[in-house]
N, C-alpha and C positions, 0 to 999 in steps of 0.2 A: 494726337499721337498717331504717327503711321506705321506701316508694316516693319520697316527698317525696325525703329526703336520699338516695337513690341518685339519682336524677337533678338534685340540686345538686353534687354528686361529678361528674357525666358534667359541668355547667355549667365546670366549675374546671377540670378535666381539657382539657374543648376549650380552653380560652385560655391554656393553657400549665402548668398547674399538677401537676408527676410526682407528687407526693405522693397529693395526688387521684386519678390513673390508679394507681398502686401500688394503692391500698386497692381501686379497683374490681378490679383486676385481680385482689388477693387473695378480693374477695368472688364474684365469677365462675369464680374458678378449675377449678371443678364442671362448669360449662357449658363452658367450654373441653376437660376429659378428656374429657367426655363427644361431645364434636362431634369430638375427636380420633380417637375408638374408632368415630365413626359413617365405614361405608362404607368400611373400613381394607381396602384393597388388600392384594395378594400383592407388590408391586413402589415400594409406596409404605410407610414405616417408620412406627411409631407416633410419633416423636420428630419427624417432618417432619412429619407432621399435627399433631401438638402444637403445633409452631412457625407451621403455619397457622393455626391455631383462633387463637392468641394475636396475627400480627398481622392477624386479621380482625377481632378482638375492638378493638385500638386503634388502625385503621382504623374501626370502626363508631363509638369513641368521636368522632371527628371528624364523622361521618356522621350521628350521632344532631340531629335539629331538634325542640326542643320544641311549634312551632311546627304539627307533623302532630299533635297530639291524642294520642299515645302518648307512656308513660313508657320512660327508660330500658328496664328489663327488660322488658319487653315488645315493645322494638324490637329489641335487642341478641343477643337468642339466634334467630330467624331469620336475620340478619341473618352471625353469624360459621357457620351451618350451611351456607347458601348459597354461603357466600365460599371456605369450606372444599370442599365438593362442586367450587367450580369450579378451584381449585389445582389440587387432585390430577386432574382430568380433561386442565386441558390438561398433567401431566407424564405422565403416560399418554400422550396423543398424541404428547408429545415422545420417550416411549419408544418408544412402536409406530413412530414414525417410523425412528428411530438402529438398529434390526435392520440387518445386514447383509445385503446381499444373496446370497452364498452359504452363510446361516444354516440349517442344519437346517427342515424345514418342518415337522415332527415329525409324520407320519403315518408307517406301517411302508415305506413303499417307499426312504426317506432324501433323499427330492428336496429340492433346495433352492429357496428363495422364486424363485428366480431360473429356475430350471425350470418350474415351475409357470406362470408368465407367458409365456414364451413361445408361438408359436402357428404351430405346423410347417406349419398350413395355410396361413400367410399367405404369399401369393409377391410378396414386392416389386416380385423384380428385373423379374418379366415383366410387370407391370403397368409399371414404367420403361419398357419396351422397346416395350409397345404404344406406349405414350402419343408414343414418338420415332418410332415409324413412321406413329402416324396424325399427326403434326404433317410427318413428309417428305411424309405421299400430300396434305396439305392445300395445302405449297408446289407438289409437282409437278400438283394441276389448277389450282391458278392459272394457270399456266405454258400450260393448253389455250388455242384460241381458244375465243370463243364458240361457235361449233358445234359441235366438237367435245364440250364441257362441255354440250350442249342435248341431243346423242346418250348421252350418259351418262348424265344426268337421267332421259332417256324410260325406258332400258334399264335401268337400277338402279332408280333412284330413286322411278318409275308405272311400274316392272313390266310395263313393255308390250315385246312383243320386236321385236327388228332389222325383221322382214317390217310390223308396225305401225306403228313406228317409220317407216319408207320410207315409209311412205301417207302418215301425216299431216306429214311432212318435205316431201314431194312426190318426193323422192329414189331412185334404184333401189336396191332392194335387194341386189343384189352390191356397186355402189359402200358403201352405209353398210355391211355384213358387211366389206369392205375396212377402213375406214376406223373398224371398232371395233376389230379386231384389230392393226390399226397404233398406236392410242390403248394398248391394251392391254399394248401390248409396249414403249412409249414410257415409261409408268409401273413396268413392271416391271423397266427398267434405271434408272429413276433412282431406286426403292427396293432 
């Protein structure tokens, strides 16, 4: 059989014709064991790759366009290699997936997958806890007057202390020491 009528055979085959696909499929047969065998996993069966190889093979026969300047065999054995490669990867990922998570993690210590992930450094709960205190200290300055919040700004906020603070306040400085530790103690019962 030559190139010609191999791909009169692929012609017959696409428009519906089994007879036609039988005979290719008997004369490919080759290329199919052989793309079966190729990249044969630990977790994927020679008989599942076989059954891939074969429908990438009449999948490709529908695929094949005479029309791209290649014959038949020439299109056809790239074409069910490719198709094969990509089955068995995505059942691989469906495997890698399906482990259980208290599956052996198979290094000598016996840890399970589920171990391993974990991360005893991570501390939620106190990052929760800040985050609720700084959203109360955020309601309780709103709650300041203005001046009060302007005395806090100076003293926190530009690092300038109480006695500088009072200068450029114009304010004495015992009343604003007053009246930071009043602010002070005001915040610290309502957190």
């Amino acid at each position: 059989m030559d190139y010609k009528e191999i791909d009169a055979l692929a012609l017959k085959a696409q428009q519906g014709d089994t007879s036609a696909a039988a005979l290719l499929e008997r004369c490919f047969r080759p290329l199919m064991l052989s793309a079966a065998g190729f990249g044969k996993t630990e977790n994927y069966s020679f008989e599942d790759s076989l059954q891939d190889a074969r429908l990438a093979f009449l999948e490709g026969i529908q695929a094949f366009d005479t029309a791209a300047g290649t014959g038949f065999a020439a299109f056809i054995k790239p074409y069910v290699y490719q198709k094969g490669q990509n089955r068995r990867r995505k059942c691989l990922r469906r495997l890698a997936r399906d482990v259980p998570a208290d599956a052996k993690a198979g290094n000598e210590d016996g840890e399970t997958f589920i171990s391993l992930l974990e991360d005893p450094g991570a501390d939620i709960e106190s990052g929760y806890i800040h985050r609720e205190e700084l959203e109360r200290l955020t309601a309780a300055l709103k709650e300041l007057t203005p001046e009060e919040r302007a005395l806090l700004k100076a003293v926190y906020g530009k690092n300038q202390s109480i006695r500088g603070t009072s200068q450029s306040l114009g304010v004495g400085y015992s009343t604003l020491q007053y009246r930071h530790s009043r602010i002070l103690k005001r915040l610290k019962g309502q957190l």
